[in-house]
VEXLUM-946026 format. One record per residue (C-alpha): residue in one letter; residue number from 0; x, y negated, z negated. Coordinates in nm, 4 decimals, always signed. Layout:
 code pos        X        Y        Z
    A NUM        X        Y        Z
...
This chain:
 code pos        X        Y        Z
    X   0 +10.0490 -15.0368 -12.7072
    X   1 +10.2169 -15.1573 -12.4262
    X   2 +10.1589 -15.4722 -12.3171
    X   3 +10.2462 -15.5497 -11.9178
    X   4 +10.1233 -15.4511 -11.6197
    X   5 +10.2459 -15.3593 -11.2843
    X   6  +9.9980 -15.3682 -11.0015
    X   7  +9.9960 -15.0574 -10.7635
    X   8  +9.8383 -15.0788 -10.4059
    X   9  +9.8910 -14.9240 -10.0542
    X  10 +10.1204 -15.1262  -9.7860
    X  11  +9.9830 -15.0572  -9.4639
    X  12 +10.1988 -14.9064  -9.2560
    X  13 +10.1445 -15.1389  -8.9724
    X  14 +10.2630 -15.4410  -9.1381
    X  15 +10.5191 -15.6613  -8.9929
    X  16 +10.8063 -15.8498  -9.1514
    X  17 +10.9830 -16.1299  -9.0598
    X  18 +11.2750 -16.3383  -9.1184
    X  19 +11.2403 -16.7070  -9.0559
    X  20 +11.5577 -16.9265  -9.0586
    X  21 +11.5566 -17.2586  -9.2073
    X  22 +11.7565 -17.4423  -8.9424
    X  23 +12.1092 -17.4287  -8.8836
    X  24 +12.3113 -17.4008  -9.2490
    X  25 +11.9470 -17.3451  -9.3929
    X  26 +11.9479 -17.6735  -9.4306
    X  27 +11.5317 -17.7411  -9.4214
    X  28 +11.4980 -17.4265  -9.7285
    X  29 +11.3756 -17.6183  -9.9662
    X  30 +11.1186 -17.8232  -9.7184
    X  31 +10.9667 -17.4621  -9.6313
    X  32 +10.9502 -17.3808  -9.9798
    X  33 +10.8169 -17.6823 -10.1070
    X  34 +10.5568 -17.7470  -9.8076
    X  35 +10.4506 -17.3774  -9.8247
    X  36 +10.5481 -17.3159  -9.4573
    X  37 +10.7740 -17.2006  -9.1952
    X  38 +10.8388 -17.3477  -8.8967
    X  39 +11.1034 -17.4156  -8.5634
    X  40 +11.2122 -17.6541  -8.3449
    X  41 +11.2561 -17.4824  -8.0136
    X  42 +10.9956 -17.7047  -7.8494
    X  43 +11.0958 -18.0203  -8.0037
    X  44 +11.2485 -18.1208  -7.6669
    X  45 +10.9575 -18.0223  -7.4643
    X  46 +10.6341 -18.2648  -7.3969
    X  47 +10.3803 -18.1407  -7.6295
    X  48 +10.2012 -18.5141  -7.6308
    X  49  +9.8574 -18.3664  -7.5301
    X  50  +9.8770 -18.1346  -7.8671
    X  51  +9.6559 -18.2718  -8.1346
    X  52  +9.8606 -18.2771  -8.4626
    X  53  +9.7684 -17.9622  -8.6646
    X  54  +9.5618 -17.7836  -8.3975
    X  55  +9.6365 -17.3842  -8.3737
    X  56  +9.7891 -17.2983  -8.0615
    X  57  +9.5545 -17.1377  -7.7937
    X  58  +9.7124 -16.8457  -7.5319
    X  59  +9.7288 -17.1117  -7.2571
    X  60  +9.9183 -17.3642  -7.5194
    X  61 +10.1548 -17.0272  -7.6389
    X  62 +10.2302 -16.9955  -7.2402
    X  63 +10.2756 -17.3269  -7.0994
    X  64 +10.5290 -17.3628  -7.3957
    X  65 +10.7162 -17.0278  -7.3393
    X  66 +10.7407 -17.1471  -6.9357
    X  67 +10.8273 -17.4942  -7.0320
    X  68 +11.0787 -17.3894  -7.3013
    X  69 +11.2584 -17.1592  -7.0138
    X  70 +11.2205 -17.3888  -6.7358
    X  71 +11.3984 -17.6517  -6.9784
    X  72 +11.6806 -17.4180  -7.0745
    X  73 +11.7206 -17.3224  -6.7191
    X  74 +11.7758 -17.7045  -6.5683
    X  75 +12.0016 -17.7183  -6.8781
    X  76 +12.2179 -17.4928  -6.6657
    X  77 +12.2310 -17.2267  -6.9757
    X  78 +12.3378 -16.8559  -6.8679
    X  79 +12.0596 -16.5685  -6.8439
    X  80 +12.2014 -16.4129  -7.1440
    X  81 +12.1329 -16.7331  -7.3592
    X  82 +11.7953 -16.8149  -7.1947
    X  83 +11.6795 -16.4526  -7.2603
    X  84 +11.7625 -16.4400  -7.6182
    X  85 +11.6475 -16.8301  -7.7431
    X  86 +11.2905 -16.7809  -7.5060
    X  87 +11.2398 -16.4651  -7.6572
    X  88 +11.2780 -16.6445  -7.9814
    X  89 +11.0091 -16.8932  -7.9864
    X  90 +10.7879 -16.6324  -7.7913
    X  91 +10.8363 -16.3858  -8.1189
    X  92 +10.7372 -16.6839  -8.3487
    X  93 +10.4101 -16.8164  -8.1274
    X  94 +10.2938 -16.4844  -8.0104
    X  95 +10.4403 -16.2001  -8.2475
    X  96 +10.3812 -16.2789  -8.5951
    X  97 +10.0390 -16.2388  -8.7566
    X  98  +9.8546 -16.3934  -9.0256
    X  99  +9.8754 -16.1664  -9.4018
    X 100 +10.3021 -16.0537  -9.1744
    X 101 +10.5724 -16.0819  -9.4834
    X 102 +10.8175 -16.3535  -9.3821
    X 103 +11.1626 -16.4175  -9.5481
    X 104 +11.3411 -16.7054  -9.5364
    X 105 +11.7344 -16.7347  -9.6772
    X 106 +11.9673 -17.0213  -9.7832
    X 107 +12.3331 -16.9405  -9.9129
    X 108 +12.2237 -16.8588 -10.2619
    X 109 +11.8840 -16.7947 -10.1975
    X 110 +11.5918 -16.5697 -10.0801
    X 111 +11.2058 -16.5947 -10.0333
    X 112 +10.9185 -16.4076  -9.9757
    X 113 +10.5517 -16.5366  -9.8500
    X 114 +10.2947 -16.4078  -9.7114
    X 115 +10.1778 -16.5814  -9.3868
    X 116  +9.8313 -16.7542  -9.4143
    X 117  +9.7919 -16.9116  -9.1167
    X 118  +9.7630 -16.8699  -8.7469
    X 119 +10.0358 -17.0591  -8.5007
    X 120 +10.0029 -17.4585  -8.4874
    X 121 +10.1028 -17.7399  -8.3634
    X 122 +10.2364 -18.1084  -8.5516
    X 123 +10.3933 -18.3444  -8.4901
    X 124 +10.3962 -18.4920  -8.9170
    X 125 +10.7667 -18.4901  -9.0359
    X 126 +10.8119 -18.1941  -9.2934
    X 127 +10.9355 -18.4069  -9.6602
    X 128 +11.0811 -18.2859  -9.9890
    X 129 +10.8205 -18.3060 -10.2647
    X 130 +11.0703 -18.2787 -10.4928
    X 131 +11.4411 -18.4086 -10.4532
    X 132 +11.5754 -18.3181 -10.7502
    X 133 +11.8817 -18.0958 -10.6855
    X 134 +11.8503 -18.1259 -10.2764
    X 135 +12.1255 -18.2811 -10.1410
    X 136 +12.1850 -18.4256  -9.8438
    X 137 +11.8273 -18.5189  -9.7462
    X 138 +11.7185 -18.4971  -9.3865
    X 139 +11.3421 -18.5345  -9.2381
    X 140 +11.2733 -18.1735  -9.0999
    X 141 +11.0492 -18.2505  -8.8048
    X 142 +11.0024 -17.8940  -8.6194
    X 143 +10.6656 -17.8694  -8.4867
    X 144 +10.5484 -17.5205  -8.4144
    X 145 +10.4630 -17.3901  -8.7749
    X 146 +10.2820 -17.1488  -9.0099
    X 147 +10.0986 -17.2012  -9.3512
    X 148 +10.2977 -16.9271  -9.6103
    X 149 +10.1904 -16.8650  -9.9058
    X 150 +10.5810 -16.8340 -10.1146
    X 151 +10.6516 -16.5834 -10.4040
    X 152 +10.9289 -16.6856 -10.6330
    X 153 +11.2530 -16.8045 -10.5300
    X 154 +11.5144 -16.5643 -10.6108
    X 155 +11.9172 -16.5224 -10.5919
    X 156 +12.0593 -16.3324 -10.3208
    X 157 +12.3437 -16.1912 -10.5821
    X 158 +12.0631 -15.9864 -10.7172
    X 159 +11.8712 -15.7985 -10.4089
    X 160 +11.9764 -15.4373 -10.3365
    X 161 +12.2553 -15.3431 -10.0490
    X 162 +12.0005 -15.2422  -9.8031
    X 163 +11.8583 -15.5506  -9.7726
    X 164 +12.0943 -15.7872  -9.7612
    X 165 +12.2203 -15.5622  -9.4703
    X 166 +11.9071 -15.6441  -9.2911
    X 167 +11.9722 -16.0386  -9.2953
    X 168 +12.2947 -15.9740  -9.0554
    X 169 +12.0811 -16.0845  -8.7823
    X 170 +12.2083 -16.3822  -8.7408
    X 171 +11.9067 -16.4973  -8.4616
    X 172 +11.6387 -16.7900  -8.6096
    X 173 +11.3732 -16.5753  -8.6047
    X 174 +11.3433 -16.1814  -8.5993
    X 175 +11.1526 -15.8683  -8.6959
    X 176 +11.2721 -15.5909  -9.0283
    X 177 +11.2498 -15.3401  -8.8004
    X 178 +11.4185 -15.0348  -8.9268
    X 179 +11.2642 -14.7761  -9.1119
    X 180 +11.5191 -14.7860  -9.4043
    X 181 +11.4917 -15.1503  -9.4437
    X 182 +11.1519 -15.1594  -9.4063
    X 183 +11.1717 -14.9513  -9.7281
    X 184 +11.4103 -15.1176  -9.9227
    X 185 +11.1939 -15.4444  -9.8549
    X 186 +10.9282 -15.2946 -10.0092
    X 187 +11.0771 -15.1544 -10.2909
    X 188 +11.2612 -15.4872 -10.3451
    X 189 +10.9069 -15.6873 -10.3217
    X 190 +10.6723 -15.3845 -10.4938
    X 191 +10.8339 -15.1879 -10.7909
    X 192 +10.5813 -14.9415 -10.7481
    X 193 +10.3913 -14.8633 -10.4300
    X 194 +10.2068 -14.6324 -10.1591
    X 195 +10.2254 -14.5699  -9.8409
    X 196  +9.9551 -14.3687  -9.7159
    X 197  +9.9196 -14.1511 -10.0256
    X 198 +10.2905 -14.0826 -10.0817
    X 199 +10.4061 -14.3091 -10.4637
    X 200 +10.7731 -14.5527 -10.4393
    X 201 +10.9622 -14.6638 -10.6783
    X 202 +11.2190 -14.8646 -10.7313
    X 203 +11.4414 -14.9000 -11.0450
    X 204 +11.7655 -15.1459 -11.0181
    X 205 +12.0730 -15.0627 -11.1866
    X 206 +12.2729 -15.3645 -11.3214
    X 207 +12.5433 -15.1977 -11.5255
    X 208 +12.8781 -15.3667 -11.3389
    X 209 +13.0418 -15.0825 -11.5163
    X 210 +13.1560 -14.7766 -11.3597
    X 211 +12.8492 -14.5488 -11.3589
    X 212 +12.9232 -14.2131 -11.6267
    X 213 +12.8296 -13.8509 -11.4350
    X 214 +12.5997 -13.7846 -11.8267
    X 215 +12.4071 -14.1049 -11.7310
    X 216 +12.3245 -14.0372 -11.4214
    X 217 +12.2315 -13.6568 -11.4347
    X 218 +12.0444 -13.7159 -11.7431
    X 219 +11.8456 -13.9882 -11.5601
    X 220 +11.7819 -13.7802 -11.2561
    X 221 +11.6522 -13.4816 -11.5299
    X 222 +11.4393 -13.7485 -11.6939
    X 223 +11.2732 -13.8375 -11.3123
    X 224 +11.2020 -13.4161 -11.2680
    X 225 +11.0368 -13.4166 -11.6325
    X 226 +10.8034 -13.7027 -11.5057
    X 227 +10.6917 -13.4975 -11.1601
    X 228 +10.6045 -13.1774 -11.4269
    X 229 +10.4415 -13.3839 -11.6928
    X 230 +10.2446 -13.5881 -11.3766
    X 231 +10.1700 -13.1805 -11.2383
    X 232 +10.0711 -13.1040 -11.5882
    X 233  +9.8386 -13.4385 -11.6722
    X 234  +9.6588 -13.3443 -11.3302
    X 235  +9.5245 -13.0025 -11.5199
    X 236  +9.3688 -13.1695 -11.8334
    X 237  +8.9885 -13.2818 -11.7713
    X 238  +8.9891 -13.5001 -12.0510
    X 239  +9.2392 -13.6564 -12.3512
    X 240  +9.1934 -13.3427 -12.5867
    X 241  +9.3385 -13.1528 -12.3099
    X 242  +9.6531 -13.3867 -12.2730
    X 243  +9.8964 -13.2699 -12.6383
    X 244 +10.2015 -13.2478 -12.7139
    X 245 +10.1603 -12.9005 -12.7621
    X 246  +9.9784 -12.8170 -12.4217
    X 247 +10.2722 -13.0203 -12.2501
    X 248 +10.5584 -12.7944 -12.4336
    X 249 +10.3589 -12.4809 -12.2594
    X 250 +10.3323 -12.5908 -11.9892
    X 251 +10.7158 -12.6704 -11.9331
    X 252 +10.7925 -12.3204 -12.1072
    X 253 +10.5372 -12.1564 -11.8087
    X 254 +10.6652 -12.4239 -11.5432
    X 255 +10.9976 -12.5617 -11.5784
    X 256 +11.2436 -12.2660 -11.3736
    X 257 +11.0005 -12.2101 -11.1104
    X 258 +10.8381 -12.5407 -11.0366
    X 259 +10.8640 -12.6753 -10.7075
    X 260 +11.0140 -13.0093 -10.6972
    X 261 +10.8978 -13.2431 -10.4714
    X 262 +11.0325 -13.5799 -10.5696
    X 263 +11.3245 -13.7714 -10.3535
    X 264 +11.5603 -13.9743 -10.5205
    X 265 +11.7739 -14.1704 -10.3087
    X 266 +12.0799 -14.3851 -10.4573
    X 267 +12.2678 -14.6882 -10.3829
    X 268 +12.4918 -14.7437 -10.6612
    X 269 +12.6387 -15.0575 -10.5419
    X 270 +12.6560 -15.4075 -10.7446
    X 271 +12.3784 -15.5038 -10.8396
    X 272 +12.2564 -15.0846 -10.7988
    X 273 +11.9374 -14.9363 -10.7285
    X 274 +11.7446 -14.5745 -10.6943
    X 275 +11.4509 -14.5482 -10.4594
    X 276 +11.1883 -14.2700 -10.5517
    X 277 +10.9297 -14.1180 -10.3281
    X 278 +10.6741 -13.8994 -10.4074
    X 279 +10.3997 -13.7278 -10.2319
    X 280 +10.2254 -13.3677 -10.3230
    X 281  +9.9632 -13.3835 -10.1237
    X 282  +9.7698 -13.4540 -10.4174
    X 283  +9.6720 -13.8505 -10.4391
    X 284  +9.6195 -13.7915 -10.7872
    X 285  +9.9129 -13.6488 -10.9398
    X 286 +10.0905 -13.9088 -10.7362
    X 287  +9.9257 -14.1451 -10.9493
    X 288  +9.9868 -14.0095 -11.2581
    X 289 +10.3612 -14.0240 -11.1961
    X 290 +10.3112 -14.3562 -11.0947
    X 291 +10.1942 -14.4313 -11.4548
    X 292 +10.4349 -14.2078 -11.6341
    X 293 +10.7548 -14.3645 -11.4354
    X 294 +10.6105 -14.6806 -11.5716
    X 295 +10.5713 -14.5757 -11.8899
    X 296 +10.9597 -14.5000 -11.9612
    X 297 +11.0246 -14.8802 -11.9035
    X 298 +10.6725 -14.9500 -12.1918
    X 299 +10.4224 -15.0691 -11.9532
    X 300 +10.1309 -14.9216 -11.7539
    X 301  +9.9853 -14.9573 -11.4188
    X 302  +9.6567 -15.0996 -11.2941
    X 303  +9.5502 -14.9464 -10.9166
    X 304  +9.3834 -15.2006 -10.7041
    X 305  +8.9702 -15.1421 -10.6382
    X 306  +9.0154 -14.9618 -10.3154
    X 307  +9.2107 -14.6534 -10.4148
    X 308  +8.9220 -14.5471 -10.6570
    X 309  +9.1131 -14.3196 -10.8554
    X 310  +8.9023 -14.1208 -11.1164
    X 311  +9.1637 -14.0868 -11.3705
    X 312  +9.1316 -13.9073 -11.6877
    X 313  +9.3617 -13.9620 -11.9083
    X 314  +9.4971 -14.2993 -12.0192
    X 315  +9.7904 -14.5273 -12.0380
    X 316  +9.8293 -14.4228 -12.4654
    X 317  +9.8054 -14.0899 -12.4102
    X 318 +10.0224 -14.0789 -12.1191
    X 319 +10.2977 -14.3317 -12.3442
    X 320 +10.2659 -14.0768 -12.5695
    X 321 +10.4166 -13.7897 -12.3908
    X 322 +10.6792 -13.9980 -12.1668
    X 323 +10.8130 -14.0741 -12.5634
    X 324 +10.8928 -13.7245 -12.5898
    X 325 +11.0143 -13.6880 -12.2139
    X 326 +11.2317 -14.0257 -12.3149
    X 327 +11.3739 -13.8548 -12.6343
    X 328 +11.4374 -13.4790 -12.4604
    X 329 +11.6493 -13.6706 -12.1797
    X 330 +11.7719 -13.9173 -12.3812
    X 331 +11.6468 -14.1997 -12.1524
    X 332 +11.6810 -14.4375 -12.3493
    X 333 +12.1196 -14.3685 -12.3643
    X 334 +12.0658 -14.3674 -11.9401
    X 335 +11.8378 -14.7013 -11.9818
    X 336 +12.1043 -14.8574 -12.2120
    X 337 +12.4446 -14.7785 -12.0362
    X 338 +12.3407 -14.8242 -11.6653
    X 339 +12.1061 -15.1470 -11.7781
    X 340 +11.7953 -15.0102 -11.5975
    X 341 +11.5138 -15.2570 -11.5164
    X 342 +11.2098 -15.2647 -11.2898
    X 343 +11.1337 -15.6060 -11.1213
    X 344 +10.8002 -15.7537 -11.1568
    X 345 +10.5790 -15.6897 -10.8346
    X 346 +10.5290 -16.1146 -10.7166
    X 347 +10.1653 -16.1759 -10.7441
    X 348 +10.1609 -16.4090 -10.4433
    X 349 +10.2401 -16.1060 -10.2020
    X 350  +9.9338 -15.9495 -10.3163
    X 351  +9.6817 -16.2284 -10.2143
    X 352  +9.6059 -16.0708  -9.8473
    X 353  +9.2866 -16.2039  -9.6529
    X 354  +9.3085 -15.8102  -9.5405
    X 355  +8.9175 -15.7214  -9.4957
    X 356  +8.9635 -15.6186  -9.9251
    X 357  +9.0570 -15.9723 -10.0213
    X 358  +9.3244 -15.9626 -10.3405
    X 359  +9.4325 -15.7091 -10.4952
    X 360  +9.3182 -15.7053 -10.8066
    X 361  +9.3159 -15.4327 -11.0452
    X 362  +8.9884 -15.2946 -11.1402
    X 363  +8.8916 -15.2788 -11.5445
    X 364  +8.8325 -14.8939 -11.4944
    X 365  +9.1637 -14.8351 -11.3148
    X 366  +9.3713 -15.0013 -11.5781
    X 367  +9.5030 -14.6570 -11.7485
């Protein structure tokens, strides 16, 4: 039986995410991390003495710091060019970001994700380490303007797909993942398994350093179109009798040459590598079940959270079942083996959104 799970739930398509810097060098990482928070020192220099410590910002506060902020940078005789791009800074941190926004924050060797839980406030409490061991170089981080964050786990850089790392080139303190294709590989780096809207992602990394074999690859890409017909085929059984070996082998004999593939795969084999999947038939359903059989090849199962309601029919045995033969027809497991396949772990903490549906637990009758 297998014996992990991977929680699957809808990102909303409206959600923002941000990168937070941790000073110059990212020398304050570890006091964000440790003191669950983010936070800048733009108005440091400003007179913020009628603040009360800890108090979230009102709109007036938010404006009278933006004008002060510029009116300071101007007498500091700075040039448009750098006024414009540092006010529009700590305007994007005060005003832009949202409580349940993603924010990332980076060190050399580092990366984290966290889930804001907090609306914009003031204080003027230093920020300390909690825990010195292995920080060097101690300094008091004292930036003011902050955000509670809720961190995920701490992870190296080395090990995050391409795509993303292109996204930290911005080289600003703070800033928005705006583009549609790292928007995506965000979310496939955070949530092995997803939806947006109704359409299923996944995500599998590829961590062969080895130069990747044209067998491996082709027979893996076969292995991803026997999933979408064994999903197409699970979706026509009304109950577990209905779901046998047997009725699967006719239905590939019926199916196979004329089915109509609707699974993307897209690939970035660079070091470490990954392969992004999307699927969406129009049929929330099926989409699940592939969901459960992709899972399946790497012996675990998926639990949906409460608000999908999924009436599913057949469960996570049965399904294991037939993704062994799919495995053994494909010879998955040679693919799994020689490009060292994995699927990350979806980080529980990023799933703890005060979103109207609270966390996102699986439900006992969506655990297949």
């Amino acid at each position: 039986m297998q014996g992990s799970c991977i929680d699957v739930f809808p990102v909303p398509e409206n959600r923002k995410y941000w990168v937070v810097r941790a000073g110059v060098g990212a020398h304050f990482f570890s006091h964000f991390v440790q003191n669950n928070l983010v936070a800048i020192g733009h108005a440091d220099m400003l007179n913020l003495s009628t603040f009360e410590d800890t108090s979230f910002l009102s709109i007036e506060q938010k404006s009278k710091i933006i004008s002060s902020h510029q009116k300071f940078l101007l007498e500091k005789g700075e040039s448009k060019s750098q006024i414009g791009n540092k006010n529009a800074q700590i305007k994007r941190f005060i005003t832009d970001i949202k409580k349940n926004d993603i924010v990332i924050s980076v060190s050399d060797e580092r990366i984290i994700a966290g889930v804001i839980k907090s609306d914009c406030y003031f204080s003027d409490q230093s920020i300390e380490l909690t825990d010195l061991v292995k920080v060097k170089d101690v300094k008091t981080c004292d930036f003011s303007l902050r955000y509670d964050v809720h961190w995920g786990r701490s992870q190296s850089r080395d090990n995050i797909p391409y795509p993303l790392e292109r996204s930290l080139k911005n080289t600003g303190a703070v800033f928005g993942v705006n583009k549609i294709e790292h928007i995506q590989a965000l979310n496939h780096w955070l949530f092995p398994i997803h939806l947006v809207n109704d359409e299923v992602r996944c995500s599998v990394n590829i961590a062969s350093e080895k130069a990747l074999g044209n067998n491996e690859v082709a027979n893996l890409s076969n292995t991803y179109r026997q999933l979408e017909l064994l999903s197409s085929f699970l979706r026509t059984c009304k109950g577990e009798n209905d779901a046998s070996l047997g009725n699967f082998y006719n239905f590939l004999k019926d199916n196979a040459s004329t089915f109509n593939y609707e699974l993307t795969v897209q690939h970035a084999f660079m070091s470490p590598g990954v392969e992004y999947l999307q699927l969406n038939t129009n049929d929330f359903i099926k989409n699940i079940y592939f969901a459960a059989a992709f899972a399946a090849l790497f012996n675990t199962q998926i639990a949906v959270a409460d608000e999908i309601k999924a009436d599913m029919r057949i469960s996570s045995s049965k399904i294991a079942i037939l993704v062994e033969e799919v495995k053994r027809e494909t010879k998955f497991n040679n693919s799994k083996s020689e490009l060292n396949l994995r699927i990350k772990k979806a980080d529980k903490a990023l799933l703890e959104l005060d979103d109207g549906f609270g966390e996102a637990m699986p439900s006992n009758k969506l655990i297949l």
